[in-house]
N, C-alpha and C positions, 0 to 999 in steps of 0.2 A: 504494500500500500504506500503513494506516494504521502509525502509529506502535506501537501494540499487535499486530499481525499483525510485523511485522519485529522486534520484539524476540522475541515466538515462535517465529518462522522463524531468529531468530540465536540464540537458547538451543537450540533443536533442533539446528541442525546442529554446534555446539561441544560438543555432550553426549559426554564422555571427554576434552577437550581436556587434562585433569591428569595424565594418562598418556601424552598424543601426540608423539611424535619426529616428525614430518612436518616433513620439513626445505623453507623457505619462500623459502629464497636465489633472486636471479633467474636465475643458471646455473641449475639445476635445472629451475625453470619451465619455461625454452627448452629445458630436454634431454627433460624429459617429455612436451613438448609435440610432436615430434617423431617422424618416423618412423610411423603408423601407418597402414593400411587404412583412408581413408574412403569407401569404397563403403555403401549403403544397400540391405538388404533391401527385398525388393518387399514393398509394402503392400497385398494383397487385401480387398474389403469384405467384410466377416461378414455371416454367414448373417440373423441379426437385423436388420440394418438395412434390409429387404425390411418389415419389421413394423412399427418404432417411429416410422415418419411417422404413421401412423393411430393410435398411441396419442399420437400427441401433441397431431393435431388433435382428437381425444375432450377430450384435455386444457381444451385451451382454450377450448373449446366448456361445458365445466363451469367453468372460470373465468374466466367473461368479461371482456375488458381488464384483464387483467393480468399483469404480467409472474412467471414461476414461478423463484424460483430454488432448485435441489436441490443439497445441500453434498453433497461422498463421504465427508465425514467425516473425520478426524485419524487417527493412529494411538497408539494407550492401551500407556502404561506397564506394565510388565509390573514389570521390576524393574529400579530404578537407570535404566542407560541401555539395556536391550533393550524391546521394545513386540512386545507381543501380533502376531500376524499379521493385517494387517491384511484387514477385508471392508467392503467400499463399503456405502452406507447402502443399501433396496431399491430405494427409489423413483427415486435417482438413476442405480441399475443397468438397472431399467427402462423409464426412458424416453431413455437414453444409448444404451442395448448393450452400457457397458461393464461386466466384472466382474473377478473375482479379485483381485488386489493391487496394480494398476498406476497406480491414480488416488487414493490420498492424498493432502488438502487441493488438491483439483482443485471446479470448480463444474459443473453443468449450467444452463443459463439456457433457457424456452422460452415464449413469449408470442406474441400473438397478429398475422399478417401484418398490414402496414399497407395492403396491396391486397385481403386478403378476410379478415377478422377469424372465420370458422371455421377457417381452415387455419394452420397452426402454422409459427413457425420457430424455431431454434436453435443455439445457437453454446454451443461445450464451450471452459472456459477451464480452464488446467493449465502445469504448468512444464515445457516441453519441454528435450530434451537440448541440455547448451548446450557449449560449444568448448573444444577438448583444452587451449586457453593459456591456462584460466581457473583459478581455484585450485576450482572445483566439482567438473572433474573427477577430484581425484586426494586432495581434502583433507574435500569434503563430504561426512559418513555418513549422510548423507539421501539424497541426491541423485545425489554423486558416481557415475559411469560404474563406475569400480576399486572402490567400496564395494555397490552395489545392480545393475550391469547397466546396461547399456543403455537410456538411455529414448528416447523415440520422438519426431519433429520434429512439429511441427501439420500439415505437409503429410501426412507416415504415418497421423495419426489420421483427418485430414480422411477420406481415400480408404477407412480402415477403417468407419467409421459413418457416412457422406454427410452430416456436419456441417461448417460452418464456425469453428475451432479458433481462438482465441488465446490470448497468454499470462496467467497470471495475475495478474500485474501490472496488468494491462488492465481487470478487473472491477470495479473501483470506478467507474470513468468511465462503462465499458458500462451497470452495471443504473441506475445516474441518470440517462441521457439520458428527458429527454422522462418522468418519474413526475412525478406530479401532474395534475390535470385530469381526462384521460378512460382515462389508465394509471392500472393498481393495482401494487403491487407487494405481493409476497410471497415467505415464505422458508419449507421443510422446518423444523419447529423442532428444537431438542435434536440436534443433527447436529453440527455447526460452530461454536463459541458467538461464534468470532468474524466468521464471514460473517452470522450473524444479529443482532451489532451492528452491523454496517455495515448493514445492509438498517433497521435501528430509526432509524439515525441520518439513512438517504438520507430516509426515508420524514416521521422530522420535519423536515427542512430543505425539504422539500417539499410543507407542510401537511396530511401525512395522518395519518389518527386514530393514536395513538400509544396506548400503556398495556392498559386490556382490552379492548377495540374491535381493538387490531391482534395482542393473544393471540388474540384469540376466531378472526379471519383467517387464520393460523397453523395454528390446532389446524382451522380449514374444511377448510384446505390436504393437511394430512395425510389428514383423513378422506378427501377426494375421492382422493385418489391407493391410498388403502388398496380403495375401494371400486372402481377401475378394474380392479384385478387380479381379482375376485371370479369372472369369467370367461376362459379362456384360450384364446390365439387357436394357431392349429397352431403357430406354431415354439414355443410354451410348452410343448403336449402333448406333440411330440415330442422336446424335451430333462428331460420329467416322466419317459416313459416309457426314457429311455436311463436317469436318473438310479434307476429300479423296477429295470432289468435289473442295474445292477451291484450294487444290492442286494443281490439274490437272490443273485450271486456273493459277494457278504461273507456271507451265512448260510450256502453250501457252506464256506466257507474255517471256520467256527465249528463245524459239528459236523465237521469234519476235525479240530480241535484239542480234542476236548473229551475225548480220553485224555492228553491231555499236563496239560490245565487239574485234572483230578481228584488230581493228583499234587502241584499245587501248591498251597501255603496260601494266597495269592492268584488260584485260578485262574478268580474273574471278570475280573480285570484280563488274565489271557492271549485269554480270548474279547472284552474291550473292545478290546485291540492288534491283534489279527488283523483285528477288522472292522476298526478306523482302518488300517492295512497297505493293504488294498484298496480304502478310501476314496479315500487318500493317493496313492496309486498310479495309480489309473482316473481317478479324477475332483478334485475341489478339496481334498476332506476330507468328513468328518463335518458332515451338516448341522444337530445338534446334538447333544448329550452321551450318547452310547450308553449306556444302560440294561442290563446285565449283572446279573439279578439272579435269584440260588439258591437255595432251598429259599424261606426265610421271607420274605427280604428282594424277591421277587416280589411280596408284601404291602404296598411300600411304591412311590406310583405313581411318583416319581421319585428311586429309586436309582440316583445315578450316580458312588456312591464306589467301587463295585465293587470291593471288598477282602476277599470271603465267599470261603468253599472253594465249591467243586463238586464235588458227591458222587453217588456212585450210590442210587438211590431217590426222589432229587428230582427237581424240575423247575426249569429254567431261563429266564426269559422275558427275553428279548432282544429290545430295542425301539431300531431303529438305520435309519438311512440316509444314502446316500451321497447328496452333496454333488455335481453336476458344474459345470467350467467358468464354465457360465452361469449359476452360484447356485441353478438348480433343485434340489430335494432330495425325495425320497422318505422314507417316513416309516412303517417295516414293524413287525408284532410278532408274535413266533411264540414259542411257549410248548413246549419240547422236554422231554421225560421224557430225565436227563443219561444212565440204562443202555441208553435207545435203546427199552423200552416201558415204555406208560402202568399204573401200577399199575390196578386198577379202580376205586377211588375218584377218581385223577386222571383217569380218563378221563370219568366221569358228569362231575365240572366241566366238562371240555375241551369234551365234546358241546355241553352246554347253553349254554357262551358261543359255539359255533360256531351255534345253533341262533339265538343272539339275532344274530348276525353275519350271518345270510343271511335275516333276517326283516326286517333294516333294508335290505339289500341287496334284497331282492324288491320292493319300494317306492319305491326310488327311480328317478325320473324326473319329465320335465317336467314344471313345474307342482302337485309335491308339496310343501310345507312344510320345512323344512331342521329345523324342528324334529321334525317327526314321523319321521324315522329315530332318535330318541332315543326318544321315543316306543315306537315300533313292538318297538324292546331290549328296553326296561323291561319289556313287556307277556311276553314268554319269561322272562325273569329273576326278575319276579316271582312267577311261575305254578310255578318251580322253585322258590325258596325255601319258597311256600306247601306246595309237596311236602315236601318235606324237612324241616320241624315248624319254620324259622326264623325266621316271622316273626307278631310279636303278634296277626295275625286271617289275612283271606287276602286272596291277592293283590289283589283289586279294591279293598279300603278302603286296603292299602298305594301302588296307583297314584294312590288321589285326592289332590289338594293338602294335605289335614290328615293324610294318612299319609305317603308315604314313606319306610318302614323298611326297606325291600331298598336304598334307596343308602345303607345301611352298609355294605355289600359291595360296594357299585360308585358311589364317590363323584363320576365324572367323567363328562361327556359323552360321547355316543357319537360324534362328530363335529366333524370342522373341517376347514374350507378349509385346503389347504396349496398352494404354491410356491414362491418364492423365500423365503421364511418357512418353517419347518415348521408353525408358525400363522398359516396367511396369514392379509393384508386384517382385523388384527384393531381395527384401529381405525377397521374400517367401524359403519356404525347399524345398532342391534338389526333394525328393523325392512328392511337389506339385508341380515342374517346371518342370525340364528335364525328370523328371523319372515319373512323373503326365499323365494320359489319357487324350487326349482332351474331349472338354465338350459342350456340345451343348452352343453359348455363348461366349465361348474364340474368340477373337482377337489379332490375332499375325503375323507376317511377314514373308515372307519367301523371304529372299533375298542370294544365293549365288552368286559368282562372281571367277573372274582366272586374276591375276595382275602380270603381268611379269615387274620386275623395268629393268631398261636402260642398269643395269647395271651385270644384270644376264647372266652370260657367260655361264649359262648349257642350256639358251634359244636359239633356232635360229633369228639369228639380226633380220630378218624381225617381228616379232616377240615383241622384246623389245619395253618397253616404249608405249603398251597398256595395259589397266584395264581395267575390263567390271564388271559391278553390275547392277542385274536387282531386284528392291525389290518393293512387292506389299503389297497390306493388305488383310488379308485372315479372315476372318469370318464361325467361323463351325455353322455349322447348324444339323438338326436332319436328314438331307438327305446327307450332305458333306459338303463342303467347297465353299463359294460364295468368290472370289476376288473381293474385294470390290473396285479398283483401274484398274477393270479390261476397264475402258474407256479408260484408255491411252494406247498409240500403243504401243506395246509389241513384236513382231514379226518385225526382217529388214525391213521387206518391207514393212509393217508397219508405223516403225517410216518416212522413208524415203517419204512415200506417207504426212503423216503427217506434215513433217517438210515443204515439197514444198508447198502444201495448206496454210501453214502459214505464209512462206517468200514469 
């Protein structure tokens, strides 16, 4: 451990020491030390680790001789001495196994066999649970057993992930053997600032390009890992679609609460707490900032201060997904009339972004363009506006490149990969994303929408101060496209049948 990692690791775990009575006498020590149950939970391998040998020989196979190292990350200051809850970085999530909170300032290492240079091996370094007569157990707020739980021996993780485990102590020595020559090394950037000093510093002692030659390696690194995920292999779609299901149960749990939220002067923050409630509950949390937004502020794409009333007459567009376990996250948007029906002007919106929503949905499949489901929106969206007198000529010169005037009212894509990211793989090449063919596999969303704010005088009044977003999760297959969200009402009459069964 370099000299800068242990003064981090010693400022971290003394954080409160100015208020601590932890009494340090060696009576003590021996008495705490003393008396307890060491038996060990059985260690079963996870479901995932049936998958990540093959994403790792992929790995290396895209980065030929070199060694990969993926940081999990630190945990960030929240205030004072509490830190944020912590979530592992992705790429170290997936191509470890591991997720949730349990590997803070832990490494993944994975480079290529020295017996058959496609096939991959790797070793997970982390600071395992260390002995009841140590002062970690009972005084370290990091670490300690009596402060955070239990943490796990290398042997439990080994048999959990089919990796070979050491301590962290160990990684300085590990990723230098043998770099130089016909080893590359590399590190995840912006993760860890201090494993991607060590890896700067192995890297110059060992004659390799340093400065922007080893950024540029780096930021490769990232790219290829972002662009692996672009496809998901079955246990990815299977924890996508558990992570849809519980969704769908945080939006029953929202219009269940949206007589209670009408009463409240905050009552988008009641429908933000309910969906986190089921999040929280089912699965890891929220996999990113639930969007709770009433009347006007639906007009605004990412409202997530959710401190508007909810009133009868509007509409509410709710843009949320659960979080599970394994970091997968769903990523839903459903736009509810809050008295439970659509007036008739919110309803001609609601069609027409449903109209644009199952026009990009009818086209996807193998071999399409990723860009042309935006495309395909645009082409309904525009064709509406030019109905409805809003737009400077008509829809075809607003489609071409010197027009587009209808994405005033719908400024954002109609799609993106999602997984462990709600934006996944986004630091793949335009030419693997937008300009990329779908692929039997990919998972991505398709959500357009039409947001006229309060305050748009080119809209007719009746008109203003509605936003409509309908976004589903879309799964290609070798045959099309399965919406995999497709359980939830989707069609007015629809949600409205829905919503009354539920109130």
């Amino acid at each position: 451990m370099s000299t800068n990692e242990k003064t981090r690791s010693d400022d971290l775990s003394k954080r409160g020491d100015t208020r601590s009575q932890r009494p340090a006498n060696e009576a003590f020590r021996a008495f705490i030390a003393k008396g307890w149950d060491e038996s060990v939970p059985p260690a079963e391998r996870r479901e995932v680790a049936a998958f990540t040998p093959a994403r790792r020989d992929a790995l290396v196979k895209a980065l030929p001789n070199t060694r990969i190292v993926m940081p999990a990350g630190n945990f960030k200051v929240r205030s004072n001495d509490t830190d944020y809850p912590f979530r592992p970085d992705t790429g170290f999530a997936y191509y470890s196994g591991l997720g949730t909170d349990e590997e803070p300032d832990s490494v993944f290492v994975v480079e290529p066999s020295a017996e058959d240079p496609e096939r991959a091996e790797a070793t997970y370094f982390f600071r395992p649970r260390s002995g009841r007569d140590t002062d970690e157990f009972y005084a370290d707020s990091r670490y300690g057993e009596l402060w955070v739980g239990r943490r796990p021996t290398l042997e439990e993780v080994e048999q959990q992930i089919g990796v070979p485990c050491r301590h962290i102590d160990d990684l300085r020595d590990a990723i230098a053997k043998d770099v130089g020559g016909s080893l590359n090394l590399t590190v995840v950037p912006n993760v860890d600032q201090s494993v991607q000093s060590m890896v700067s510093e192995i890297r110059s002692q060992n004659g390799l390009p340093t400065g922007e030659e080893e950024a540029d390696l780096h930021a490769h690194t990232q790219q290829t890992l972002s662009e692996a995920r672009l496809v998901k292999d079955q246990f990815e779609i299977d924890q996508m679609q558990l992570a849809v299901d519980l969704t769908i149960r945080g939006f029953e749990q929202v219009v269940q609460i949206l007589p209670e939220a009408k009463k409240h002067h905050r009552g988008e923050r009641l429908v933000e707490t309910t969906f986190a409630r089921t999040a929280r509950a089912d699965g890891n949390g929220v996999g990113y900032d639930t969007i709770a937004a009433a009347g006007n502020h639906a007009c605004t794409l990412h409202w997530i201060r959710n401190n508007g009333q909810v009133k009868d007459g509007d509409l509410i567009l709710v843009d949320a997904g659960v979080e599970v376990d394994s970091l997968y996250t769903a990523d839903i948007t459903r736009t509810l009339p809050i008295s439970g029906t659509f007036t008739p002007v919110q309803r001609k919106v609601y069609e027409t972004v449903l109209e644009a929503a199952d026009a990009a949905f009818a086209i996807a499949k193998p071999g399409l363009k990723f860009r042309d489901l935006h495309n395909e929106a645009m082409k309904v969206i525009a064709a509406a506006l030019e109905e409805w007198g809003l737009l400077p000529g008509t829809a075809e010169e607003s489609l071409s490149p010197e027009g587009q005037f209808h994405r005033r009212w719908m400024v954002h894509g109609t799609s993106h990969h999602l997984g462990m990211d709600v934006h996944d793989c986004a630091q793949a090449r335009r030419e693997m994303y937008l300009d990329a063919e779908l692929e039997e596999g990919m998972v991505f969303t398709i959500e357009p929408g039409l947001y006229f704010m309060d305050n748009d005088l080119l809209v007719p009044e009746e008109m203003r101060g509605i936003g409509v977003r309908i976004e589903d999760d879309i799964l290609v297959t070798a045959d099309g496209a399965v919406n995999m969200s497709a359980a939830l009402a989707r069609t007015p009459d629809e949600v409205e049948a829905w919503m009354a069964d539920l109130l």
